[in-house]
C-alpha positions as CSV (number, residue, x, y, z in Angstrom):
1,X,0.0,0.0,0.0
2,X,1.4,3.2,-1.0
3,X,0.6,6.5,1.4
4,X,0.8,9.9,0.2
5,X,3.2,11.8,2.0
6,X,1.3,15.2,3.7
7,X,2.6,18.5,2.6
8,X,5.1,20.2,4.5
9,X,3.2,23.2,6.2
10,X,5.0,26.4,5.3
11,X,5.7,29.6,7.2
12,X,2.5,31.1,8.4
13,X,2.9,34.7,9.7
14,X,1.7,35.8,12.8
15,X,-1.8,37.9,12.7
16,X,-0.7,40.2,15.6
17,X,1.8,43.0,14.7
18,X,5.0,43.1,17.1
19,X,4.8,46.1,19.8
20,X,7.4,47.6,17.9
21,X,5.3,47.6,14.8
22,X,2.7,49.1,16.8
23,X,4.8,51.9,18.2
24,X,5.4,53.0,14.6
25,X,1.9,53.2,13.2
26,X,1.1,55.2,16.7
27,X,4.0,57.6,16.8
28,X,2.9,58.1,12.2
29,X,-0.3,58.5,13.8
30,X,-0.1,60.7,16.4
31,X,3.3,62.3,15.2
32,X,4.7,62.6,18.4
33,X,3.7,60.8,22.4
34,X,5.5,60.2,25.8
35,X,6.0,56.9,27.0
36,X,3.5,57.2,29.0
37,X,1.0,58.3,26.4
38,X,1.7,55.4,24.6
39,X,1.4,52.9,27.0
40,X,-2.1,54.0,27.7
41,X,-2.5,54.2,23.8
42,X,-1.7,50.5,23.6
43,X,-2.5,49.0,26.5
44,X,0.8,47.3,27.6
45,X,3.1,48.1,29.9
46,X,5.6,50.6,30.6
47,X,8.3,48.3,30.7
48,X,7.2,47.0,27.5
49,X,7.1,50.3,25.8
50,X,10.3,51.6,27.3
51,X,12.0,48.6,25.8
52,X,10.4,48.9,22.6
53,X,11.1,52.8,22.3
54,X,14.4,52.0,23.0
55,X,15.2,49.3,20.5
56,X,13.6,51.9,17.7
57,X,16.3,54.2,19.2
58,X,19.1,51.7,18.7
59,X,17.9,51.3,15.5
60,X,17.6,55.1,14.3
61,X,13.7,54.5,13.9
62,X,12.6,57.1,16.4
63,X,13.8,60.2,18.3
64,X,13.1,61.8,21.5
65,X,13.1,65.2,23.3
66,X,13.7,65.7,26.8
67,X,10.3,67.3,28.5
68,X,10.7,69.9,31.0
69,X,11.8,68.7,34.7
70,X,14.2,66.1,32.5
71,X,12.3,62.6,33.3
72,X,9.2,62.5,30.5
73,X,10.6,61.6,27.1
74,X,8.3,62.6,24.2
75,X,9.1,59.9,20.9
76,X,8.7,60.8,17.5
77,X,9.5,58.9,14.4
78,X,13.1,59.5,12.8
79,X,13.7,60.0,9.3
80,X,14.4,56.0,8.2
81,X,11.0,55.3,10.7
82,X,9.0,57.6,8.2
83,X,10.2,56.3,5.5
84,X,9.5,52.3,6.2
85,X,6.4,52.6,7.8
86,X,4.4,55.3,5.6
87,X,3.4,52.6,3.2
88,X,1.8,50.4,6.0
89,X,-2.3,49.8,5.4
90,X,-2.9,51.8,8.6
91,X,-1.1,54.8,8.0
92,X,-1.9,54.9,3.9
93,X,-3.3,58.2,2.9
94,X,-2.0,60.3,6.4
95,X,-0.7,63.5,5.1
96,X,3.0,63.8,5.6
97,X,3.8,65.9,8.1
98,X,6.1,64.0,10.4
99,X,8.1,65.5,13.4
100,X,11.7,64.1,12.1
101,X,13.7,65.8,14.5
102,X,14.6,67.2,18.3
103,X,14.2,71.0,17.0
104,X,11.0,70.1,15.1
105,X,9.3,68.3,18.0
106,X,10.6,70.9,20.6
107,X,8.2,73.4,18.6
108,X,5.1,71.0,18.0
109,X,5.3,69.9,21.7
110,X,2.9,71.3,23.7
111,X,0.1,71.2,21.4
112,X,1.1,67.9,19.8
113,X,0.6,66.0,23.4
114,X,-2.4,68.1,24.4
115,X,-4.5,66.6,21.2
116,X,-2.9,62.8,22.2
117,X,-4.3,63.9,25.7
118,X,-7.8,64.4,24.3
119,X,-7.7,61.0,22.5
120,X,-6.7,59.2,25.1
121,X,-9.7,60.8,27.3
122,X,-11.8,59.6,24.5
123,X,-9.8,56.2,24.4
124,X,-10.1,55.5,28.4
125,X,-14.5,56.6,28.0
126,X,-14.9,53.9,24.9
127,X,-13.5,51.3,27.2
128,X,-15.4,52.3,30.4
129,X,-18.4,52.2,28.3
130,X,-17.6,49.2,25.8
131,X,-17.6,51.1,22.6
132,X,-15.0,51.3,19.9
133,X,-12.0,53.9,20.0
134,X,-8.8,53.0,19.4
135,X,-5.2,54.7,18.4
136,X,-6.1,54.7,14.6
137,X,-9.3,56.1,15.1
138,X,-8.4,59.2,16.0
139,X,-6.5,61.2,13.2
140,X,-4.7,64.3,13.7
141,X,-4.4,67.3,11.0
142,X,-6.8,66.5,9.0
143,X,-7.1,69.0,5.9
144,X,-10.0,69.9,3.4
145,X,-10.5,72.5,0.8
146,X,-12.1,75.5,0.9
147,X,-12.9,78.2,-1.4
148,X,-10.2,80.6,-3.0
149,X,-7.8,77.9,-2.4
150,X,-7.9,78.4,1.2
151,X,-8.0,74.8,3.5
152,X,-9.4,74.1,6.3
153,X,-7.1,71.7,8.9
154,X,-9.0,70.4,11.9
155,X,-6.7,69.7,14.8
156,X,-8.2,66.0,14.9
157,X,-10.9,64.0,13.3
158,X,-12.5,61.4,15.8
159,X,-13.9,58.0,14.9
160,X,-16.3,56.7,17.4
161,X,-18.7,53.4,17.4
162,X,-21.5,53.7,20.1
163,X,-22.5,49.9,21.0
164,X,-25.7,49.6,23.1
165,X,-26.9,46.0,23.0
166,X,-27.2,45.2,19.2
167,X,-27.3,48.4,18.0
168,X,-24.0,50.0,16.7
169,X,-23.8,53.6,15.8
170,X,-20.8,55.3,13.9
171,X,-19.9,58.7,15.2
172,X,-17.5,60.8,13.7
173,X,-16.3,64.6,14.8
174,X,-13.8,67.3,14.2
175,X,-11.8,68.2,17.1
176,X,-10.1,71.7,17.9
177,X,-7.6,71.8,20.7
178,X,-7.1,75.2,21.8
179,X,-4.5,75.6,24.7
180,X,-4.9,79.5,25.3
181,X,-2.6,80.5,22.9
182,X,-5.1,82.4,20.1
183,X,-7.3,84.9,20.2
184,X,-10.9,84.4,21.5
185,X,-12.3,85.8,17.9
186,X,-10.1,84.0,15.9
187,X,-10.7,80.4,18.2
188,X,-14.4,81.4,17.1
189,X,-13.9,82.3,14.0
190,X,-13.4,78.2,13.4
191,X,-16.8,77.9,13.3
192,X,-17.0,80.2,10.1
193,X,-14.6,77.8,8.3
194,X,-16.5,74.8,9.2
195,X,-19.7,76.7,7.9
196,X,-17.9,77.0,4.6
197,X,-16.9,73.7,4.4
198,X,-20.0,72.6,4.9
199,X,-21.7,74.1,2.1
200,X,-18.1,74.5,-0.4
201,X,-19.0,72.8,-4.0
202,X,-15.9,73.0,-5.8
203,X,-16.4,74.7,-9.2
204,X,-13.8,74.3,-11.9
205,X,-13.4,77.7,-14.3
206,X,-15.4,78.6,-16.4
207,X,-18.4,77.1,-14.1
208,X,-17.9,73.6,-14.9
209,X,-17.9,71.0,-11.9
210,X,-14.3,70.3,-11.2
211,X,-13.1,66.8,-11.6
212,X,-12.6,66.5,-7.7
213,X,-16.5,67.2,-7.4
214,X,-17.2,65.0,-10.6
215,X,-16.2,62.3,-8.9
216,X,-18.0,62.8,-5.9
217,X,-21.7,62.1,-4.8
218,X,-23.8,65.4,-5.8
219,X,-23.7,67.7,-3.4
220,X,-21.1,69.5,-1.6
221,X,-17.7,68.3,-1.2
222,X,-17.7,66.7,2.4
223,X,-20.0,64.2,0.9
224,X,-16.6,62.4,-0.8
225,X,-15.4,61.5,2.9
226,X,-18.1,61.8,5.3
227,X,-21.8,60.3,5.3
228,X,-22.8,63.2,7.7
229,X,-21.5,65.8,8.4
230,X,-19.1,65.4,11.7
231,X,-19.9,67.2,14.3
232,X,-17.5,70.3,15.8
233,X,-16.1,69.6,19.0
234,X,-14.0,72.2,20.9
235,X,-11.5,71.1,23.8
236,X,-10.2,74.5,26.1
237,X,-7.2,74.4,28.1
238,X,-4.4,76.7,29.2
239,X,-6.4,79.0,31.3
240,X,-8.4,79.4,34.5
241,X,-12.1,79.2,34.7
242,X,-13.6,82.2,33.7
243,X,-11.4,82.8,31.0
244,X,-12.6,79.2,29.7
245,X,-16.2,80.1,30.5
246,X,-15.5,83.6,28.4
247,X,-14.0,81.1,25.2
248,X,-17.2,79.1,25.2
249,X,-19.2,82.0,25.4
250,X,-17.8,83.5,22.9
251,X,-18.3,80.3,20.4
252,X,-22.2,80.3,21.2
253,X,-21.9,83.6,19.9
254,X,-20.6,83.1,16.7
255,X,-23.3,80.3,16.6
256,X,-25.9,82.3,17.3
257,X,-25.0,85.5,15.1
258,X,-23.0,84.4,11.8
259,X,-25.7,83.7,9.3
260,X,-23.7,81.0,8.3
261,X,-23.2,79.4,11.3
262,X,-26.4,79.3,12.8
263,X,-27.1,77.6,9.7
264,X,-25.1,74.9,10.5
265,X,-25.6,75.1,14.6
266,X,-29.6,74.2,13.4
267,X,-28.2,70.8,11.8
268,X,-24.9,69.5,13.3
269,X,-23.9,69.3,17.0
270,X,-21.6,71.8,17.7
271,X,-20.1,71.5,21.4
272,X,-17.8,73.0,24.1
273,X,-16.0,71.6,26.8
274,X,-12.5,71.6,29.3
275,X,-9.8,69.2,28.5
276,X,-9.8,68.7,32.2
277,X,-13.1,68.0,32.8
278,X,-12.9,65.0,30.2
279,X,-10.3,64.1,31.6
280,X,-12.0,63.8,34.8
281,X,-15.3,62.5,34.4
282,X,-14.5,61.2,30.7
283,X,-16.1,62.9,27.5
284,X,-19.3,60.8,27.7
285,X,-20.3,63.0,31.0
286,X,-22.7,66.1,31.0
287,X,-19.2,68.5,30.5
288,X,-20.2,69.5,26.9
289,X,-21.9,73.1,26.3
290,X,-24.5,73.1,22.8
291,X,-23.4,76.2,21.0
292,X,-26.4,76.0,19.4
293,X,-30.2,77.1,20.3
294,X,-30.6,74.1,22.8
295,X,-29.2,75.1,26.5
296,X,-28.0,72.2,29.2
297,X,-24.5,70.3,29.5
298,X,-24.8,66.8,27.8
299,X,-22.2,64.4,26.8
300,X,-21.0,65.0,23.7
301,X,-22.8,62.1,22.1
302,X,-26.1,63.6,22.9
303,X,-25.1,67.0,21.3
């Protein structure tokens, strides 16, 4: 009787992507976080992120700078750690603006770590609650046209799945860190660009529909990304109370008195909060100020 010999079973790749890998795609992601940062990001240990930063190190994959006080490294991916990783299915299509060295990061700093703090505050609610929110859903810089070749660059766009029993809902929002640093007018002036980008339907010369909007469903040119339109989520920081109080006032303003504004306050959840109140009693808490017609805190879900 003859057998059949059985066939050698080749190499069979793991599913799971090494910490280091991981590191990467955050630190493309989120351009620049402390050790800390992304050990709460992941959801290993310290230990096992130290020793994963510093292998990338050893290899010339990532960078650091020294925080103030000398013990908080933030990481940020080096030039060769750009250039291997910006290819990978997670980070394809992230606009390249990396933070590829000390002097670079030194000037991105503050604001950089305040948005990863806002993430994670959103990252530490969705598992508290059970809902979806990970590292990669949350995607900093995002940039869309606007007319007269102007852009628009939210400071984050936030992916968020809701999960109560069966149901599933998909939120999405666009986030503005503001840590003190500009104007009350111009911080509410925001709201003008996002009004604009709401109703913008590129128009090639001569009148005819530009190929960017040919190729998009009729209709204005969020449409191409978005289902709905996200809603507008401001996080204040970098001040005491009544000076954060005096910022979210003067956002319901705008809401309430540009025409085109309130014309967009009427149909998508526009919202206010402190980075340290989220931080304290998560983002899913009544911390959130409408700047619509609606009084009453809410979570910013229920916008």
């Amino acid at each position: 009787m003859t057998t059949t010999a059985r066939p050698q079973t080749g190499y069979v790749p793991a599913t799971q992507e090494t910490l280091a890998h991981q590191v990467l795609a955050a630190l493309g992601q989120h351009r620049m976080a402390t050790t800390d940062q992304l050990r709460e990001m992941l959801g290993v240990s310290r230990q096992s992120v130290a020793e994963a930063v510093n292998r990338l190190r050893t290899a010339e994959l990532v960078g650091f700078i020294q925080l103030p006080g000398g013990r908080t490294r933030a990481w940020f991916l080096d030039v060769e750690g750009v250039r291997i990783s910006r290819d990978w299915p997670e980070l394809r299509g992230r606009p390249a603006y990396p933070v590829t060295t000390a002097t670079a990061a030194s000037l991105r700093t503050a604001h950089t770590l305040t948005v990863v703090r806002t993430h994670l505050a959103f990252a530490r609610d969705a598992r508290a609650r059970e809902d979806e929110h990970g590292f990669l859903d949350w995607t900093p810089e995002v940039s869309h046209q606007l007319p007269d070749g102007e852009r628009l660059i939210a400071d984050a766009l936030l992916r968020y799945t809701l999960t109560t029993g069966e149901v599933r809902a998909k939120l999405r929002a666009f986030v503005e860190v503001d840590r003190g640093t500009m104007s009350a007018e111009r911080l509410a002036s925001k709201l003008i660009e996002y009004a604009r980008f709401r109703t913008y339907e590129p128009v090639a010369p001569g009148g005819r529909r530009s190929t960017e909007a040919a190729q998009a469903v009729t209709g204005p040119a969020w449409q191409r990304w978005y289902p709905r339109f996200p809603r507008v989520l401001f996080v204040l920081t970098g001040g005491g109370r009544r000076a954060l109080a005096n910022r979210i006032a003067d956002l319901r303003a705008m809401a309430a008195e540009h025409p085109q504004v309130a014309a967009m306050a009427r149909q998508v959840p526009l919202g206010a909060a402190v980075l340290e109140d989220i931080e304290e009693q998560g983002p899913g808490a009544p911390v959130w100020t409408r700047l619509g017609e609606r009084p009453g805190p809410c979570g910013w879900a229920e916008l």
